[in-house]
Backbone bond lengths (Angstrom), bond angles and torsions (degrees), N, CA, C in turn:
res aa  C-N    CA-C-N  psi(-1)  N-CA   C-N-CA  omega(-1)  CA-C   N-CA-C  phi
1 X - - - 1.466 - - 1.526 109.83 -
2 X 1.420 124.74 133.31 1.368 135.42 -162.78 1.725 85.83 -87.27
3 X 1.778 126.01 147.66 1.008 134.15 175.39 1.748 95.75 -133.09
4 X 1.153 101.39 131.56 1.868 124.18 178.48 1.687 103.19 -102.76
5 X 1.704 104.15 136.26 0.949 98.18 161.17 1.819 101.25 -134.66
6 X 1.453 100.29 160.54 1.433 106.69 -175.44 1.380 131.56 -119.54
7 X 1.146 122.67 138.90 1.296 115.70 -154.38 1.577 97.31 -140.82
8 X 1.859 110.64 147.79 1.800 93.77 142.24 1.420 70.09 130.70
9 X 1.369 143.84 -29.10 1.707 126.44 -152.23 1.704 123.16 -69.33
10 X 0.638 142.90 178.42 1.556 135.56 172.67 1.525 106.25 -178.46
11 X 1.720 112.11 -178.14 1.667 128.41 152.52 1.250 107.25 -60.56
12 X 1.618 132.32 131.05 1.167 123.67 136.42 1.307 140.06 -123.85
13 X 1.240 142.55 -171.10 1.926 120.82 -175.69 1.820 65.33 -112.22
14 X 1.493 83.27 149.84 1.517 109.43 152.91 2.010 115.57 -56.80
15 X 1.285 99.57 141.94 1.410 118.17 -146.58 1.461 117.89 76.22
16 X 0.858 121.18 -20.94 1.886 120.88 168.60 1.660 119.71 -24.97
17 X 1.412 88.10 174.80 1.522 75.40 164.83 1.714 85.87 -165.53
18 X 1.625 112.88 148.52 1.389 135.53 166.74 1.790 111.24 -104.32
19 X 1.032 97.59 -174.57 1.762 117.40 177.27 1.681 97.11 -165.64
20 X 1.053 102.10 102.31 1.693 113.27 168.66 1.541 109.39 -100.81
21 X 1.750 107.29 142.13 1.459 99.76 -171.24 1.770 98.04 -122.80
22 X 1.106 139.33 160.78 1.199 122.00 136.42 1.781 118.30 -165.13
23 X 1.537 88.80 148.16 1.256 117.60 -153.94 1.539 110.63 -88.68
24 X 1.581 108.85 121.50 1.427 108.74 160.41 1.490 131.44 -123.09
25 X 1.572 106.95 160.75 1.067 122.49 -127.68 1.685 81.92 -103.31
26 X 1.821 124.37 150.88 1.105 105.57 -177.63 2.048 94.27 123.15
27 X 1.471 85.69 152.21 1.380 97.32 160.50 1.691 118.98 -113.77
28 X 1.376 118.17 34.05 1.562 120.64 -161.06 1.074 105.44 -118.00
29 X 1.571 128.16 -23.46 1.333 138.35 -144.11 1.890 107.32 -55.77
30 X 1.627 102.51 -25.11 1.258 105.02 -170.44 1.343 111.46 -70.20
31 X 1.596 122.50 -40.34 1.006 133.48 -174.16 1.652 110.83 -54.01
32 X 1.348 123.26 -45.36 1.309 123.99 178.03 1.618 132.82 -92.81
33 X 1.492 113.00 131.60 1.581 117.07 162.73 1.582 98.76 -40.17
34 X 1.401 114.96 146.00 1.113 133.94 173.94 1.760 111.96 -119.56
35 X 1.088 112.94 168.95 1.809 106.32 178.41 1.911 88.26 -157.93
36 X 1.378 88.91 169.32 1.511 112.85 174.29 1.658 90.56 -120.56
37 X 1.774 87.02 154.66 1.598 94.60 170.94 1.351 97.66 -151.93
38 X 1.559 116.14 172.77 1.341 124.10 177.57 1.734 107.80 -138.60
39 X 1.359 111.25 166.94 1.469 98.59 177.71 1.741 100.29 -155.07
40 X 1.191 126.85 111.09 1.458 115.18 155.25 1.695 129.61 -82.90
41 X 1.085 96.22 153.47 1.479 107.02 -155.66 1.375 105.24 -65.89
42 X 1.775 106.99 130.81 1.760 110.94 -161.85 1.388 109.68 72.83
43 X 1.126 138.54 -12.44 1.646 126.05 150.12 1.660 123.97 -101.43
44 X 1.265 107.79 135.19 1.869 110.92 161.46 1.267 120.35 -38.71
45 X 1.692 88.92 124.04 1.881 102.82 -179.52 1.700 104.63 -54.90
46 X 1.455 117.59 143.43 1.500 135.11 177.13 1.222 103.42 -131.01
47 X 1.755 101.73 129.32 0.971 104.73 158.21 1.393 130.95 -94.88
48 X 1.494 126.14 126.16 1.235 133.47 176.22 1.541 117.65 -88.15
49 X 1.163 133.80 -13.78 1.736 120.33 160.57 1.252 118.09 -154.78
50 X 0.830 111.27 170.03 1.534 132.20 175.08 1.599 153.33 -135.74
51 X 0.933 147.85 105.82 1.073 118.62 -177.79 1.614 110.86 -126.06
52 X 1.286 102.40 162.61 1.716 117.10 -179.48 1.035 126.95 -98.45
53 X 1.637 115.03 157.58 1.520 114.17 -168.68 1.064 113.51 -65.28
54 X 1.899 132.92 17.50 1.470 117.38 164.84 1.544 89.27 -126.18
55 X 1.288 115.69 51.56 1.647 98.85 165.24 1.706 120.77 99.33
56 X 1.591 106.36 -50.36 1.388 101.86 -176.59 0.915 146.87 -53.02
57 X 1.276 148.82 -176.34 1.667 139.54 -179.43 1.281 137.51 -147.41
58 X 1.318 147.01 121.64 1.200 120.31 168.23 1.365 88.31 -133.81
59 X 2.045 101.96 -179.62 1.275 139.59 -155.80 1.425 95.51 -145.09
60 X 1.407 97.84 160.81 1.457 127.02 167.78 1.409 104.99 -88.84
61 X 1.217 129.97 157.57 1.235 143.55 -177.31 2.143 99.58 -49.86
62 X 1.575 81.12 -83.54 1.471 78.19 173.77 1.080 146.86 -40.76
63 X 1.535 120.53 14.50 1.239 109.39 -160.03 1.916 95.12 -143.75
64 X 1.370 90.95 -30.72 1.871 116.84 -172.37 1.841 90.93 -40.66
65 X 1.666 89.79 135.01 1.770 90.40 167.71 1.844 118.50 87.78
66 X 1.856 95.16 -20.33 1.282 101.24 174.40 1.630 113.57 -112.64
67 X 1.534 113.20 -50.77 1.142 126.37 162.22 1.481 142.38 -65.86
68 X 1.106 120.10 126.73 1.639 127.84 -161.96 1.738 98.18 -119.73
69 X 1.394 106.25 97.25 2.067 113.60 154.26 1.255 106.36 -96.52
70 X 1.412 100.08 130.34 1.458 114.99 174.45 1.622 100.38 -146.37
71 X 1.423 102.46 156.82 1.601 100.27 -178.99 1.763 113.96 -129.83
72 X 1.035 121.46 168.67 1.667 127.15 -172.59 1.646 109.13 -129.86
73 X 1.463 119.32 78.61 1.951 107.66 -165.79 1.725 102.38 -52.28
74 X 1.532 104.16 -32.78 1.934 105.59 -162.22 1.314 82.27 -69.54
75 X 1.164 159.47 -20.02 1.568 145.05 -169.87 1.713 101.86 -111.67
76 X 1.203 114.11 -11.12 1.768 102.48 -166.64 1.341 114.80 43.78
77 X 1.215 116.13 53.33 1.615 129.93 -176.68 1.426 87.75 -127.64
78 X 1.268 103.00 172.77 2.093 133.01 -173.26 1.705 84.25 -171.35
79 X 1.625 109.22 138.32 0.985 135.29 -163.44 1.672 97.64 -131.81
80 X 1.236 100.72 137.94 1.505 118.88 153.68 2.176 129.96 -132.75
81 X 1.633 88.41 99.22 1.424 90.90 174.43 1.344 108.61 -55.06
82 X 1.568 131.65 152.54 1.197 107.58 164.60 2.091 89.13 -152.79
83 X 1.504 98.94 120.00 1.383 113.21 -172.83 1.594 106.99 -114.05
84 X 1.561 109.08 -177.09 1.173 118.21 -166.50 2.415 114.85 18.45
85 X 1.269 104.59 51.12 1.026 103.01 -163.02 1.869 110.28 -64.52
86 X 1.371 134.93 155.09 1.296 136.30 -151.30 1.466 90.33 -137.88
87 X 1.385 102.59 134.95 1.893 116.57 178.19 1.940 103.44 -36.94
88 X 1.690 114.39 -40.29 1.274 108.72 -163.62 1.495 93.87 -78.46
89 X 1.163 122.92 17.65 1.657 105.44 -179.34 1.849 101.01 -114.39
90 X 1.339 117.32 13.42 1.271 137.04 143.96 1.285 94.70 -30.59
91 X 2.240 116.73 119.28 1.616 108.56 152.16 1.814 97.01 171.22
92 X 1.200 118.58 174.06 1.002 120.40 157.62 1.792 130.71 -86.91
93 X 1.026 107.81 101.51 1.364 101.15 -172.23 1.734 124.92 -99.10
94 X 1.063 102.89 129.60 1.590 119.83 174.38 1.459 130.76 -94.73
95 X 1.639 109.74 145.05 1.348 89.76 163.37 1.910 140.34 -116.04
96 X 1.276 163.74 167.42 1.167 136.92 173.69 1.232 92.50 -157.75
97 X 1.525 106.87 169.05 1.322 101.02 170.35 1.931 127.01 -95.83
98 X 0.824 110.88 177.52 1.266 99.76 -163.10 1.890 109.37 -143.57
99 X 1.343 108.77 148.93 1.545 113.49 -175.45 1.553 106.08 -45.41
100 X 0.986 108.18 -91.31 1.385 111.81 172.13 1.197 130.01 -142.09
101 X 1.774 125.32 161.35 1.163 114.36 -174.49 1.618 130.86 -99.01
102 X 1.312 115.21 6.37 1.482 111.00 -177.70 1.937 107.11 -74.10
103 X 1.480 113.28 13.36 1.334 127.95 -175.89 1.546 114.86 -158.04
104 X 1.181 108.57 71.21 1.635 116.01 -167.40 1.936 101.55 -58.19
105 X 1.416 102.78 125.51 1.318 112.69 -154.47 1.535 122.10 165.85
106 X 1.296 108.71 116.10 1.748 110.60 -178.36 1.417 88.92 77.56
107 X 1.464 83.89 167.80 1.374 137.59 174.38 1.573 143.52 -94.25
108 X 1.046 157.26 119.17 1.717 122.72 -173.85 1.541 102.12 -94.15
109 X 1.146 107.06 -27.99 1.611 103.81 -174.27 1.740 112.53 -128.43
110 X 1.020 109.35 161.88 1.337 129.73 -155.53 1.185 126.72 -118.00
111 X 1.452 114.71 7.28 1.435 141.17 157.72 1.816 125.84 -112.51
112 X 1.216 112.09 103.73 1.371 109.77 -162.66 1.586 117.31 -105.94
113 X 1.177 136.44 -169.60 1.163 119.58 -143.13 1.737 92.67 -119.80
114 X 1.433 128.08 -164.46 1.776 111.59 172.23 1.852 82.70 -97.30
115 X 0.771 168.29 80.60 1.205 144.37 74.96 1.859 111.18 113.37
116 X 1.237 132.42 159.96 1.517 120.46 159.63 1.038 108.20 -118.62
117 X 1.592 129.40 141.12 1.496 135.88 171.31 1.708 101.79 -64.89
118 X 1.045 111.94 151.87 1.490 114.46 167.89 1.919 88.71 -141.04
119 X 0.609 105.45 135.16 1.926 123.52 161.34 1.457 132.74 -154.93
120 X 1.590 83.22 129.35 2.185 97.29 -155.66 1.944 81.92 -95.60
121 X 1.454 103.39 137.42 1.556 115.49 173.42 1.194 115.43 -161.33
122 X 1.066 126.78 149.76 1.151 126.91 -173.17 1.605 97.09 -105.53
């Protein structure tokens, strides 16, 4: 079983910007699309991006234009830029890998990581 860990979260003022990283454990990581997700407390984790084992990407509406996934196989890292950040993007965010991305959705695995705080404040 692949184990994620997450890193990178902090305070920020709205317009901010973070870089969340997180690292998995494993020699497979290449083989799989990866995604970012977020979750506020009392709502279902969403995933907002993705990218695939040849590079590609998508976004959630909300996020498209602000958010940057990119991944590193020699590090088994997946990266999330995250700019002009907005109070509603307040959450803990995780990462896993995921079926695929032309439908941001599910999970592949079922063990998740403790998560990074991100919080937008003025």
């Amino acid at each position: 079983q692949v184990q994620f860990v997450e890193s990178g979260g902090g305070l920020v003022q709205p317009g901010g910007s973070l870089r969340l990283s997180c690292t998995a454990s494993g020699n497979t990581f290449s083989f799989y699309h990866m995604g970012w997700y977020r979750q506020v407390s009392g709502k279902q984790r969403e995933l907002v991006a993705g990218v695939s084992t040849t590079f590609n990407t998508n976004y959630v509406d909300s996020v498209k234009g602000r958010f940057g996934i990119s991944r590193d196989n020699a590090k088994n890292t997946v990266y999330l830029q995250m700019n002009n950040l907005k109070p509603e993007d307040t959450a803990v965010y995780y990462c896993n890998a995921v079926p695929h991305i032309a439908v941001l959705t599910g999970a592949r695995f079922n063990s998740w990581g403790q998560g990074t705080q991100v919080t937008v404040s003025s």
